[in-house]
Jmol script that loads the backbone (N, CA, C; Angstrom):
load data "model"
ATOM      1  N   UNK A   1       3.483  -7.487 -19.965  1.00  0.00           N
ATOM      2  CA  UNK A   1       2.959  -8.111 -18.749  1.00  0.00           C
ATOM      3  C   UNK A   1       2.970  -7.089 -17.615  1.00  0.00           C
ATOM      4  N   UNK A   2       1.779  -6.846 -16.828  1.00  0.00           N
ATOM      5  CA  UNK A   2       1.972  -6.450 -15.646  1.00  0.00           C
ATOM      6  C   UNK A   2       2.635  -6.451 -14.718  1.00  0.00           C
ATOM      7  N   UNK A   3       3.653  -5.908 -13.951  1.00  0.00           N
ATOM      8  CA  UNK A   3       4.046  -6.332 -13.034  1.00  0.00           C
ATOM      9  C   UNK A   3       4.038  -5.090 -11.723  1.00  0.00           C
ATOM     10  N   UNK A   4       3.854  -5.386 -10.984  1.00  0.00           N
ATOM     11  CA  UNK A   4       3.982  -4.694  -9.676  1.00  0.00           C
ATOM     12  C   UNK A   4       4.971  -5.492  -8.265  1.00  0.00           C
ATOM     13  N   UNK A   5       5.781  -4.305  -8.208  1.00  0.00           N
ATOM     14  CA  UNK A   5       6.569  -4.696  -6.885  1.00  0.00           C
ATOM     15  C   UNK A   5       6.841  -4.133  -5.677  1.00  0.00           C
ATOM     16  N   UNK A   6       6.071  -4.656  -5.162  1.00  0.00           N
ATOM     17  CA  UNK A   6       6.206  -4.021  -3.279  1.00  0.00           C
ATOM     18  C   UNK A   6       7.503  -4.129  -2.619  1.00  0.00           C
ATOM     19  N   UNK A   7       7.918  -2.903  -2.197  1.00  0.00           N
ATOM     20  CA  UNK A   7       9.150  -2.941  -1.111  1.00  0.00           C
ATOM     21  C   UNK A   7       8.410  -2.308   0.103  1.00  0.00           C
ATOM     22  N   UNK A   8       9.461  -2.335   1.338  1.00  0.00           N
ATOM     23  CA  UNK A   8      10.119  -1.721   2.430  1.00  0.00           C
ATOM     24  C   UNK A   8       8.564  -2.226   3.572  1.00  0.00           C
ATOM     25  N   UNK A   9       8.423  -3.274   3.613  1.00  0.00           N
ATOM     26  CA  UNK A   9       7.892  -3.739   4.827  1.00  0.00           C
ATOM     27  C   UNK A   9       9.024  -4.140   5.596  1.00  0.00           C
ATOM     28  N   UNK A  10       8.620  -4.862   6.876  1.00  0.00           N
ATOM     29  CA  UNK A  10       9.306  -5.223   7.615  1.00  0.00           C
ATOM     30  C   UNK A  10       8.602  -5.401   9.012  1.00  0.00           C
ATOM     31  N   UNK A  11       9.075  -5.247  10.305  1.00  0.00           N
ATOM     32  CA  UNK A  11       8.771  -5.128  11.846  1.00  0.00           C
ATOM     33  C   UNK A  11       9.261  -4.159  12.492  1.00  0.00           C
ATOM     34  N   UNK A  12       7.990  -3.280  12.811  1.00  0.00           N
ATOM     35  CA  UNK A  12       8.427  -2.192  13.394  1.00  0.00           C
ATOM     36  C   UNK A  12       7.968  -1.774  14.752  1.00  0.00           C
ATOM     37  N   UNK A  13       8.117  -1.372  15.500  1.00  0.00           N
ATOM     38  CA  UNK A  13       7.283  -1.163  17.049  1.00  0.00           C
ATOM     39  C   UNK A  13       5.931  -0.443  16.633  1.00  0.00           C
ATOM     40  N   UNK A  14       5.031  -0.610  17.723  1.00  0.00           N
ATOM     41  CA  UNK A  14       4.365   0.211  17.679  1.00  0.00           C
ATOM     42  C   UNK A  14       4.207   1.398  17.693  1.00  0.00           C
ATOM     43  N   UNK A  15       3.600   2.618  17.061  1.00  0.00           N
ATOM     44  CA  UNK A  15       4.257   3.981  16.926  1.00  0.00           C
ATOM     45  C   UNK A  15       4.914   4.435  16.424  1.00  0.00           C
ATOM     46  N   UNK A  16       5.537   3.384  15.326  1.00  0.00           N
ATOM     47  CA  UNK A  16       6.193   3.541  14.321  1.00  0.00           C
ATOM     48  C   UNK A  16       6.035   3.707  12.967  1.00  0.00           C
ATOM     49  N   UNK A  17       6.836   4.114  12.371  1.00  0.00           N
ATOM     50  CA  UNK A  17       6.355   4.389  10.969  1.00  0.00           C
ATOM     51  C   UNK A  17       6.941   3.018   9.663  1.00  0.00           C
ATOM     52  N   UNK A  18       6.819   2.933   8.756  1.00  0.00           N
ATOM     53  CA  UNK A  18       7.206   2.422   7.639  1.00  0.00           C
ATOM     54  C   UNK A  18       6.499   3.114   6.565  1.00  0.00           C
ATOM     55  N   UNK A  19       7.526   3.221   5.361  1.00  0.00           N
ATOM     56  CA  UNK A  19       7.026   3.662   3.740  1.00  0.00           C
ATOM     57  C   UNK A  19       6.500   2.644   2.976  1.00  0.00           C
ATOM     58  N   UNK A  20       6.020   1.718   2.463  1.00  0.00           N
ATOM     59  CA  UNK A  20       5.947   1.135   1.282  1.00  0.00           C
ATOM     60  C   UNK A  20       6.091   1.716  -0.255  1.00  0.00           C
ATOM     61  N   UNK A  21       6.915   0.835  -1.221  1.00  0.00           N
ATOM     62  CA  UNK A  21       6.600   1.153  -2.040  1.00  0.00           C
ATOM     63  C   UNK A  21       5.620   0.244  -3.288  1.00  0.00           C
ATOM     64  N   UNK A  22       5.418   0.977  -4.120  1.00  0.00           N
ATOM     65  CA  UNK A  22       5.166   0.002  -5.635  1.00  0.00           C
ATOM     66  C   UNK A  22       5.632   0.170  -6.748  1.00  0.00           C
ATOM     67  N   UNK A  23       6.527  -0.310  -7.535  1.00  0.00           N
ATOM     68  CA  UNK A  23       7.411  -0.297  -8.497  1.00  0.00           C
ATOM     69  C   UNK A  23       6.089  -0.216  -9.404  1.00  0.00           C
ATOM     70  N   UNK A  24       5.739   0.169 -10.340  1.00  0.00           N
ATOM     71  CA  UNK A  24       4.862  -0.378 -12.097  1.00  0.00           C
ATOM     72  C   UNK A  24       5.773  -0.704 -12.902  1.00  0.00           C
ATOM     73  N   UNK A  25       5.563  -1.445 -13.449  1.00  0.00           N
ATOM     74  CA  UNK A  25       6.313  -1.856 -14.734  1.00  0.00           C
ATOM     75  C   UNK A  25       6.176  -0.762 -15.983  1.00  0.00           C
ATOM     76  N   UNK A  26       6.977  -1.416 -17.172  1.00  0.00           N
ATOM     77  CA  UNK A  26       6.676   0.116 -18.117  1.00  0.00           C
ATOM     78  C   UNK A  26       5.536  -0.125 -18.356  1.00  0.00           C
ATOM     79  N   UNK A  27       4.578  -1.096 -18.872  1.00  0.00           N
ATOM     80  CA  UNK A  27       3.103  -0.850 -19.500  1.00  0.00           C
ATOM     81  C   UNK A  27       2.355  -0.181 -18.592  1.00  0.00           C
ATOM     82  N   UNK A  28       2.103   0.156 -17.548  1.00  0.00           N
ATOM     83  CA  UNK A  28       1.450   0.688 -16.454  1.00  0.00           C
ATOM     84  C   UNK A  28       1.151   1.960 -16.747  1.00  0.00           C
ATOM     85  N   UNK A  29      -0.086   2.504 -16.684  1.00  0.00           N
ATOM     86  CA  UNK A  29      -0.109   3.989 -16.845  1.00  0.00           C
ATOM     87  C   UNK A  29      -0.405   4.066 -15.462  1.00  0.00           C
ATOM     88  N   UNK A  30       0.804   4.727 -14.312  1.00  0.00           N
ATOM     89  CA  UNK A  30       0.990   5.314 -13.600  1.00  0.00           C
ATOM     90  C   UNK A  30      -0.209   6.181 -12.953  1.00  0.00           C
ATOM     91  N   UNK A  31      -0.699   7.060 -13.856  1.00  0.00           N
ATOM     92  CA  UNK A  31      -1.804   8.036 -13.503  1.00  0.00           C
ATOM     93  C   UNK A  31      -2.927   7.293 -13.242  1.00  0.00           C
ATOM     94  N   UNK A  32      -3.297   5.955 -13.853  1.00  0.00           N
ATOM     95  CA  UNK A  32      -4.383   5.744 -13.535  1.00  0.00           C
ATOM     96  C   UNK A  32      -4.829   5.040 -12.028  1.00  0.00           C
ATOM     97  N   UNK A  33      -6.042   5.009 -11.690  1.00  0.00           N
ATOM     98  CA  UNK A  33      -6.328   4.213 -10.391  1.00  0.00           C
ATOM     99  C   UNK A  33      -5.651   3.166 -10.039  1.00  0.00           C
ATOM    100  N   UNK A  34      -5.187   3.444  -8.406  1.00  0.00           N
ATOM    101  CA  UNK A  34      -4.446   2.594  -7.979  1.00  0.00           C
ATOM    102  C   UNK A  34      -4.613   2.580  -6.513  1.00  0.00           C
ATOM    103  N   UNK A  35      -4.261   0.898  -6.031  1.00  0.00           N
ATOM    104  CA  UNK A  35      -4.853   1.332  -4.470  1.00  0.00           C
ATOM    105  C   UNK A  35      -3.863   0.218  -3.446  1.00  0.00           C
ATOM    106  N   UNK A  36      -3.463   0.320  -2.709  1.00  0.00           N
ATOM    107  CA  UNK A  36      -3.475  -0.792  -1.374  1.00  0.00           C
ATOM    108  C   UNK A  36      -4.005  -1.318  -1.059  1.00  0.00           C
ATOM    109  N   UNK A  37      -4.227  -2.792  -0.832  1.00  0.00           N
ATOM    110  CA  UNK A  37      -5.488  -3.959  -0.482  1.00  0.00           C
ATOM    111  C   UNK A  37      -3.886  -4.547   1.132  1.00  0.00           C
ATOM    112  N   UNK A  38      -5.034  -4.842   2.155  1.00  0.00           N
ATOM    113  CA  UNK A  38      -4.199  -5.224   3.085  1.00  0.00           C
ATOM    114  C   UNK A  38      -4.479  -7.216   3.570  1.00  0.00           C
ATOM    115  N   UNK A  39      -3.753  -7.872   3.792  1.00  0.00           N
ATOM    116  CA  UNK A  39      -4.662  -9.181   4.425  1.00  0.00           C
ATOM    117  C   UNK A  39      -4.013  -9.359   5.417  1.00  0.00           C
ATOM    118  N   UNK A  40      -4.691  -9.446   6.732  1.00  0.00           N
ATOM    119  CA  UNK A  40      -4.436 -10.009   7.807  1.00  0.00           C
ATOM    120  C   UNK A  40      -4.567 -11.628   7.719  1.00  0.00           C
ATOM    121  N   UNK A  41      -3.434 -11.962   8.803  1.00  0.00           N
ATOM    122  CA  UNK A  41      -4.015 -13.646   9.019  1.00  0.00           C
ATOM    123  C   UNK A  41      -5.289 -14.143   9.601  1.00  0.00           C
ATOM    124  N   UNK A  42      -6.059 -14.984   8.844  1.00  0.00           N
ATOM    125  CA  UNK A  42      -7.492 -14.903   9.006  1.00  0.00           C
ATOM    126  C   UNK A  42      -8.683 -14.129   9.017  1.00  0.00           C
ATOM    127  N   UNK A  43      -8.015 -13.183   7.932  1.00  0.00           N
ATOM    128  CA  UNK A  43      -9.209 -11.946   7.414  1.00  0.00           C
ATOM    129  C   UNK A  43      -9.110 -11.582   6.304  1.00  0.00           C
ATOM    130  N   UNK A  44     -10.194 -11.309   5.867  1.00  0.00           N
ATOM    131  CA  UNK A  44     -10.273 -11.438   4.100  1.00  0.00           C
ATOM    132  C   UNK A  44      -9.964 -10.042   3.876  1.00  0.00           C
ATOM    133  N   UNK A  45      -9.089  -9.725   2.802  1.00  0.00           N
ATOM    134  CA  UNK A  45      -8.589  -9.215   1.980  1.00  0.00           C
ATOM    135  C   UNK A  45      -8.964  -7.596   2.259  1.00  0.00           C
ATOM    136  N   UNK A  46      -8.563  -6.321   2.504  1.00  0.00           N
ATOM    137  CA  UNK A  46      -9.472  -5.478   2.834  1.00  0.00           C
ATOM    138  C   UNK A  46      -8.892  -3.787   1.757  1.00  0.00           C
ATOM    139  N   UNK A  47      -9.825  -3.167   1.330  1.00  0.00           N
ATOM    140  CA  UNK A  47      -8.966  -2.187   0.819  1.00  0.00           C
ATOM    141  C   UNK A  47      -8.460  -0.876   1.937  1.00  0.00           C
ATOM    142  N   UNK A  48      -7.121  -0.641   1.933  1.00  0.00           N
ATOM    143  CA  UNK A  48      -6.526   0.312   2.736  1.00  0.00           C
ATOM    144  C   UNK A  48      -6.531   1.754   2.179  1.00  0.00           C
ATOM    145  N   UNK A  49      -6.026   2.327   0.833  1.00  0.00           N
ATOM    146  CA  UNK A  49      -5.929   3.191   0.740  1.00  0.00           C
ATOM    147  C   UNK A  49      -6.070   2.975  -1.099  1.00  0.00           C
ATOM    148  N   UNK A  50      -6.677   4.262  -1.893  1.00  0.00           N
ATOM    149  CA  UNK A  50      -6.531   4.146  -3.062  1.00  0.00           C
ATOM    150  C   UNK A  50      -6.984   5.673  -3.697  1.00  0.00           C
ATOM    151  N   UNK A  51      -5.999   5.616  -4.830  1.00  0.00           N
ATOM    152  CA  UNK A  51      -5.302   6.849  -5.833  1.00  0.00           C
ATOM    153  C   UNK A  51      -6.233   6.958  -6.969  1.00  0.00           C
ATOM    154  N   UNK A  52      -7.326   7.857  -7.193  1.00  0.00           N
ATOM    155  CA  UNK A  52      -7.630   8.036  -8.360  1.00  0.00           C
ATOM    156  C   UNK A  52      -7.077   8.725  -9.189  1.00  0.00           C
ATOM    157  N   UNK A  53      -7.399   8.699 -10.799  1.00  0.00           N
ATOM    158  CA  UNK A  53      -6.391   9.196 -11.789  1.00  0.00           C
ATOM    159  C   UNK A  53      -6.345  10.807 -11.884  1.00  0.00           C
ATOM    160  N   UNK A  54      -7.493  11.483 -10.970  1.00  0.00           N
ATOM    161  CA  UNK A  54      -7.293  13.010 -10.846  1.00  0.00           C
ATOM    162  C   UNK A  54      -6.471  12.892  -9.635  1.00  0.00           C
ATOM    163  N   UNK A  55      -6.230  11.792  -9.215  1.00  0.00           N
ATOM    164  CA  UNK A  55      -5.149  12.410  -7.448  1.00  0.00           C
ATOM    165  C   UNK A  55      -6.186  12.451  -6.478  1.00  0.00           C
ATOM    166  N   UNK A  56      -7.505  11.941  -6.553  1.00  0.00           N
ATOM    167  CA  UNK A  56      -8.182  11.849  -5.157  1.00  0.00           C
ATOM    168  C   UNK A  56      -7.979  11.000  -4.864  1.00  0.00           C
ATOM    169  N   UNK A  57      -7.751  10.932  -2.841  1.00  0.00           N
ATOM    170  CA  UNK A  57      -7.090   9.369  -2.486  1.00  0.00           C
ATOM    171  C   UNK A  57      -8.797   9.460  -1.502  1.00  0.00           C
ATOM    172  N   UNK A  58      -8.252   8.177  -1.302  1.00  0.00           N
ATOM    173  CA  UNK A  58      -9.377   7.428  -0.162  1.00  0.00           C
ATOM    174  C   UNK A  58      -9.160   6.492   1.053  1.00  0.00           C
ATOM    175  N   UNK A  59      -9.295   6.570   2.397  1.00  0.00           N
ATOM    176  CA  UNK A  59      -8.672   5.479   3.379  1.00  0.00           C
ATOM    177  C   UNK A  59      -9.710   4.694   3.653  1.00  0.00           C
ATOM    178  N   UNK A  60      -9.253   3.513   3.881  1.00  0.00           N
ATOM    179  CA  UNK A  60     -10.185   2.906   4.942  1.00  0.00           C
ATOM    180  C   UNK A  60     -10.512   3.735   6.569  1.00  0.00           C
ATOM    181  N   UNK A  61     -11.515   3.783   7.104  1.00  0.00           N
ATOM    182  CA  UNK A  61     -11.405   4.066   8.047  1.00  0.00           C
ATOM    183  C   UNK A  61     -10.509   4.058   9.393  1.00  0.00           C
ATOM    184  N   UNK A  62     -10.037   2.877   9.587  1.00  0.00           N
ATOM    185  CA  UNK A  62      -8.997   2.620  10.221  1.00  0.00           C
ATOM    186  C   UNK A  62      -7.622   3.054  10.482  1.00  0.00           C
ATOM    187  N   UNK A  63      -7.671   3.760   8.957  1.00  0.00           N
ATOM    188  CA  UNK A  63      -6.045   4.356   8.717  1.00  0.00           C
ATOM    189  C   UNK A  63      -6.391   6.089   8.506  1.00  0.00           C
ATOM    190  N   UNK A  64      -7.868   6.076   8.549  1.00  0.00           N
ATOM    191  CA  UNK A  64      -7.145   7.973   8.135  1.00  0.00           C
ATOM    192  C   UNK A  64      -6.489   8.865   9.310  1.00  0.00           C
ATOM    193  N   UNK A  65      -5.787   9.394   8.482  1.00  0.00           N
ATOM    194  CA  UNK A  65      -5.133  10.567   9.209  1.00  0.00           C
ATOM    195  C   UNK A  65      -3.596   9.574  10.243  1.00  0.00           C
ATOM    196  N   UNK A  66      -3.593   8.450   9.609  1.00  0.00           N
ATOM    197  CA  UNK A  66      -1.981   7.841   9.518  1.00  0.00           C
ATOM    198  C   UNK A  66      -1.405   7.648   8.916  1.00  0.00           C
ATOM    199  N   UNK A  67      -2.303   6.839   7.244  1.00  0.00           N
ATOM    200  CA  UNK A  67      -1.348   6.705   6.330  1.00  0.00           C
ATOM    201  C   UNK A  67      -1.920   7.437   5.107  1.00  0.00           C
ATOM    202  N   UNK A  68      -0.799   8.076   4.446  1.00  0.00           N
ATOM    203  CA  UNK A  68      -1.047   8.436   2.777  1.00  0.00           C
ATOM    204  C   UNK A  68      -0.796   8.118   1.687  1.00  0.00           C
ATOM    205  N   UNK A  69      -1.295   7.850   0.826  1.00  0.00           N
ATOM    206  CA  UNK A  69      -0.893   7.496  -0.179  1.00  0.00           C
ATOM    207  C   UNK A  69      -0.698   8.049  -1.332  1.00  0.00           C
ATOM    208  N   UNK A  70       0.130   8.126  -2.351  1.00  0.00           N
ATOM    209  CA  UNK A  70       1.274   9.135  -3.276  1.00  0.00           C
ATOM    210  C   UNK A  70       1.639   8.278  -4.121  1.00  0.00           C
ATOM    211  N   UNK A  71       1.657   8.899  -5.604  1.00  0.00           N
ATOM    212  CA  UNK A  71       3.009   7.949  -6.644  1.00  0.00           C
ATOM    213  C   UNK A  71       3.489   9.301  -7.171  1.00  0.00           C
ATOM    214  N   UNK A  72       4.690   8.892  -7.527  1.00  0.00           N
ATOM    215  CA  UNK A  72       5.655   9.676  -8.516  1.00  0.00           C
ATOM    216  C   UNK A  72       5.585   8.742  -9.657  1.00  0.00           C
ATOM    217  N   UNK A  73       5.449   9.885 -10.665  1.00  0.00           N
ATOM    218  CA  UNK A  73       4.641   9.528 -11.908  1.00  0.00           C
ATOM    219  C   UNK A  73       6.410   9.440 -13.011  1.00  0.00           C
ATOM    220  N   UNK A  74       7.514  10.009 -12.331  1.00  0.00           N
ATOM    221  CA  UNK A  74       8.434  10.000 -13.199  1.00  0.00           C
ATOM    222  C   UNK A  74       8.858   8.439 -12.689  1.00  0.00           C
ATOM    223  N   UNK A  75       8.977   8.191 -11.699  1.00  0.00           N
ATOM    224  CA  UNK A  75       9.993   7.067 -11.154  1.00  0.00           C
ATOM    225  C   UNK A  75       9.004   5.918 -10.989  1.00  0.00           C
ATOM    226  N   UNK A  76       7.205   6.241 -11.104  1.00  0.00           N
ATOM    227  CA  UNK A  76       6.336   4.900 -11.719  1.00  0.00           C
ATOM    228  C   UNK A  76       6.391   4.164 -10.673  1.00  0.00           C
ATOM    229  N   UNK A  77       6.237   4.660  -9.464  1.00  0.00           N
ATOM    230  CA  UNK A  77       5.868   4.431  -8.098  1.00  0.00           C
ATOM    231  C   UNK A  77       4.615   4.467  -7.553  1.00  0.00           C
ATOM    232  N   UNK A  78       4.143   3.943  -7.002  1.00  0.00           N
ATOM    233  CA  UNK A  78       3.183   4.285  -5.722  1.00  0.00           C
ATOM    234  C   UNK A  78       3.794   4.206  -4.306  1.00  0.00           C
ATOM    235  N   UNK A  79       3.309   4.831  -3.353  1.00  0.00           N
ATOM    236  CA  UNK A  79       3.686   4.733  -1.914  1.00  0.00           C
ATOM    237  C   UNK A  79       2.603   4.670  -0.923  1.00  0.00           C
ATOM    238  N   UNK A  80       2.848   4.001   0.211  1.00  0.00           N
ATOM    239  CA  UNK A  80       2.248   4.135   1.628  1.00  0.00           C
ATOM    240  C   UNK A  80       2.909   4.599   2.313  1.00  0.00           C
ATOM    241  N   UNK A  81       2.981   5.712   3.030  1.00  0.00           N
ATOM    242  CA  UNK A  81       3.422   5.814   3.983  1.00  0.00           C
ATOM    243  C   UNK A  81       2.496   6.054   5.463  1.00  0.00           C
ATOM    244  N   UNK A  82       3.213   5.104   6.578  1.00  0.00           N
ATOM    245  CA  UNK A  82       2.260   4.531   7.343  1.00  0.00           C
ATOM    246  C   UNK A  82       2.925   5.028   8.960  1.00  0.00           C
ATOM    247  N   UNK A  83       2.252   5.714   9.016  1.00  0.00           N
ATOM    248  CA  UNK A  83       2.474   6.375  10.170  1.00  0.00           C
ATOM    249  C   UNK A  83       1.972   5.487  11.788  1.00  0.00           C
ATOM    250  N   UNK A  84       2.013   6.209  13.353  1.00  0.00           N
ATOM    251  CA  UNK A  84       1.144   5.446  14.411  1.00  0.00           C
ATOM    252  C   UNK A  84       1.059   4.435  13.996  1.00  0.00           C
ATOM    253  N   UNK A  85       1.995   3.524  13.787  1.00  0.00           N
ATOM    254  CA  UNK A  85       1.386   2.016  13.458  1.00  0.00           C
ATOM    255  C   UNK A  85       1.237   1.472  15.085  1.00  0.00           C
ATOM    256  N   UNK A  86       0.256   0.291  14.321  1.00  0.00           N
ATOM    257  CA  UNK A  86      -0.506  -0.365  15.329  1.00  0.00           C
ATOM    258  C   UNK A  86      -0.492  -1.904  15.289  1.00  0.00           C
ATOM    259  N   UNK A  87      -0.754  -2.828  16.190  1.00  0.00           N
ATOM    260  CA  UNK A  87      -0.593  -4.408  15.970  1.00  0.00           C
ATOM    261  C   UNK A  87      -1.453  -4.670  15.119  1.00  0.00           C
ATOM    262  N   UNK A  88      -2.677  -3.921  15.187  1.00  0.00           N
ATOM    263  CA  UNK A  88      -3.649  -4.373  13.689  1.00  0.00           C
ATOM    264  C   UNK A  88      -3.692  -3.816  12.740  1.00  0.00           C
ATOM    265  N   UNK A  89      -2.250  -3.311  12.304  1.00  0.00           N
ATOM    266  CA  UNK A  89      -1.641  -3.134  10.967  1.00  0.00           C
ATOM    267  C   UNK A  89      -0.894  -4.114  10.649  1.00  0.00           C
ATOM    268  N   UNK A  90      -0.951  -4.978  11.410  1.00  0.00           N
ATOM    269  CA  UNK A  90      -0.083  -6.211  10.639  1.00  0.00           C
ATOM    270  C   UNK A  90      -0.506  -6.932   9.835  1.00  0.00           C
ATOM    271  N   UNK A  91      -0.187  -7.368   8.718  1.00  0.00           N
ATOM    272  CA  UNK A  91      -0.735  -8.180   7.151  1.00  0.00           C
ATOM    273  C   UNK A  91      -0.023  -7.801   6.600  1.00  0.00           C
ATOM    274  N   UNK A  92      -0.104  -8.775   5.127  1.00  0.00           N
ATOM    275  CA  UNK A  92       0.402  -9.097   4.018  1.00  0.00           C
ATOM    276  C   UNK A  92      -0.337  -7.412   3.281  1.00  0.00           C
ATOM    277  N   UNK A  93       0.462  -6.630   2.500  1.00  0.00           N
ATOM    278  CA  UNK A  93       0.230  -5.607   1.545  1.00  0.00           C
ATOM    279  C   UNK A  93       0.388  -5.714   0.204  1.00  0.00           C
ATOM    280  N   UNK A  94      -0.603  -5.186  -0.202  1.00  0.00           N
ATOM    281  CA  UNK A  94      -0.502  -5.390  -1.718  1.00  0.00           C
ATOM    282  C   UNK A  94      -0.565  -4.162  -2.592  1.00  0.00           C
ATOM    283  N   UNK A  95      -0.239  -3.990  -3.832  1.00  0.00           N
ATOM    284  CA  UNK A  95      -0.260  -3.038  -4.371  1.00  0.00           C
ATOM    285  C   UNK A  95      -1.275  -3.268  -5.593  1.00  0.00           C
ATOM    286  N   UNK A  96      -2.118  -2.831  -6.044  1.00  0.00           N
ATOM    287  CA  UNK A  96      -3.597  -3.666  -7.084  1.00  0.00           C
ATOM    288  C   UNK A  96      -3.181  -2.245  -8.264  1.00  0.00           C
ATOM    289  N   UNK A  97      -3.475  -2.962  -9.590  1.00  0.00           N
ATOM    290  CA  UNK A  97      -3.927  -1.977 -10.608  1.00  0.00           C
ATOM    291  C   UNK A  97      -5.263  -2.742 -11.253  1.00  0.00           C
ATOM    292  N   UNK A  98      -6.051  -2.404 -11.614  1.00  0.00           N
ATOM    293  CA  UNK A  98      -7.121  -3.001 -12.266  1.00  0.00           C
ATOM    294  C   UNK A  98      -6.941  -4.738 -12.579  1.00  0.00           C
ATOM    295  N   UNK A  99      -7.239  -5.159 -11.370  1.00  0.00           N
ATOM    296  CA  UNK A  99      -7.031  -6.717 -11.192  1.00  0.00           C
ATOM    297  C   UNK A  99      -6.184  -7.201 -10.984  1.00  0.00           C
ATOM    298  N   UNK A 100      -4.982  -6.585 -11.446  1.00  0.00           N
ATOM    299  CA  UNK A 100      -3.472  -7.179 -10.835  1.00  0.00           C
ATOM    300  C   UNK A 100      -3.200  -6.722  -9.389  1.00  0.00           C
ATOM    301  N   UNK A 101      -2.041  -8.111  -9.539  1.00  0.00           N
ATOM    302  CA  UNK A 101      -1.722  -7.669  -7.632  1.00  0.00           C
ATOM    303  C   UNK A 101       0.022  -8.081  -7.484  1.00  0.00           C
ATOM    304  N   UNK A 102       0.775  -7.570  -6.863  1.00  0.00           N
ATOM    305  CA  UNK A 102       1.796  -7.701  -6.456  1.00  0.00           C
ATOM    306  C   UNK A 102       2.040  -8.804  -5.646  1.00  0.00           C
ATOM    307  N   UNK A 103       3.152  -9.179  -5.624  1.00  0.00           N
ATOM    308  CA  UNK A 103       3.550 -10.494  -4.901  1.00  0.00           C
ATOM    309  C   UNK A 103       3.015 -10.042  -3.138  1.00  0.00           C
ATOM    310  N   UNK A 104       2.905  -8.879  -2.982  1.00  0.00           N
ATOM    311  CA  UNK A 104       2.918  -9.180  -1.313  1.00  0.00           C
ATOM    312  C   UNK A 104       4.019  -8.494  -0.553  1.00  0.00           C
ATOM    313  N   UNK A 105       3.680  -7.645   0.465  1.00  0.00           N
ATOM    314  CA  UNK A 105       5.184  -7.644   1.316  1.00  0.00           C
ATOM    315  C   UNK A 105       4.515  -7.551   2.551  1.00  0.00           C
ATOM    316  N   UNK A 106       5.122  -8.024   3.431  1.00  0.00           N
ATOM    317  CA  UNK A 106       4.450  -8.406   5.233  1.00  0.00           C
ATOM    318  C   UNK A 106       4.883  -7.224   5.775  1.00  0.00           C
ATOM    319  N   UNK A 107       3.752  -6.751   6.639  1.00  0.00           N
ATOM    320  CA  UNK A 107       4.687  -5.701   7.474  1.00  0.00           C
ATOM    321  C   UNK A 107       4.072  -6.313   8.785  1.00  0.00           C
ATOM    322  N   UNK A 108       4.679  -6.397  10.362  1.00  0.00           N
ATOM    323  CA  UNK A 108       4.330  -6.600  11.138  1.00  0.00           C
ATOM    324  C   UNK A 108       4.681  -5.716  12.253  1.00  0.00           C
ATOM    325  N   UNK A 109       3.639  -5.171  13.116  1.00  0.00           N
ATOM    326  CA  UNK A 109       3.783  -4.109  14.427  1.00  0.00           C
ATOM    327  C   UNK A 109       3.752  -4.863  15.168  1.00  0.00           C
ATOM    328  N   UNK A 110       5.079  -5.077  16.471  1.00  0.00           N
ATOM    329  CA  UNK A 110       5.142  -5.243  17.615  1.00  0.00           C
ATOM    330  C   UNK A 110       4.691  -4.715  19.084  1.00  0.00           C
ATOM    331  N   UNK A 111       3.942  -5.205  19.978  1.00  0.00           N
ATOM    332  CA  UNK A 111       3.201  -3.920  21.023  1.00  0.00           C
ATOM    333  C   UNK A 111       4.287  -3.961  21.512  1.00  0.00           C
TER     334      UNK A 111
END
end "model"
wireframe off; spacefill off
backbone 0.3
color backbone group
């Protein structure tokens, strides 16, 4: 079974940073495509950042040149790390592998 698990959201000021992570489970091939999907309250679902299996990443517009995204392929991770945060970085985060999705972790920026 798939599983994916998001850590290290939380509430942070504005200008602040937070990491996310994503656990894979063992069936997961790690290397392959993988991405961040973000949802705000009352906005549909949006993609943030995503890992192709050569290591090219991609941002949404909104986030380049704040957040990056990275896995360690021994410890079967993915990461965000999210730099200048902003109040409209606040939403529910997800971690996606080819249709699957992680339970969710909230991060919310305070102005």
């Amino acid at each position: 079974q798939v599983q994916l698990v998001e850590s290290g959201g939380g509430l942070v000021q504005a200008g602040g940073s937070l990491r996310l992570s994503c656990a894979a489970s063992r069936n997961i091939v790690i290397t392959n495509s993988m991405a961040w999907e973000r949802q705000a309250p009352g906005k549909q679902r949006e993609l943030v950042a995503a890992i192709s299996s050569s290591g090219t990443t991609n941002y949404a517009d909104s986030v380049k040149g704040r957040f990056t995204i990275s896995r360690d392929i021994v410890k079967k991770t993915m990461y965000l790390q999210m730099n200048s945060l902003k109040p409209e970085d606040t939403a529910v985060y997800y971690c996606t592998y080819f249709g699957h999705w992680g339970q969710g972790i909230q991060v919310t920026v305070s102005s």
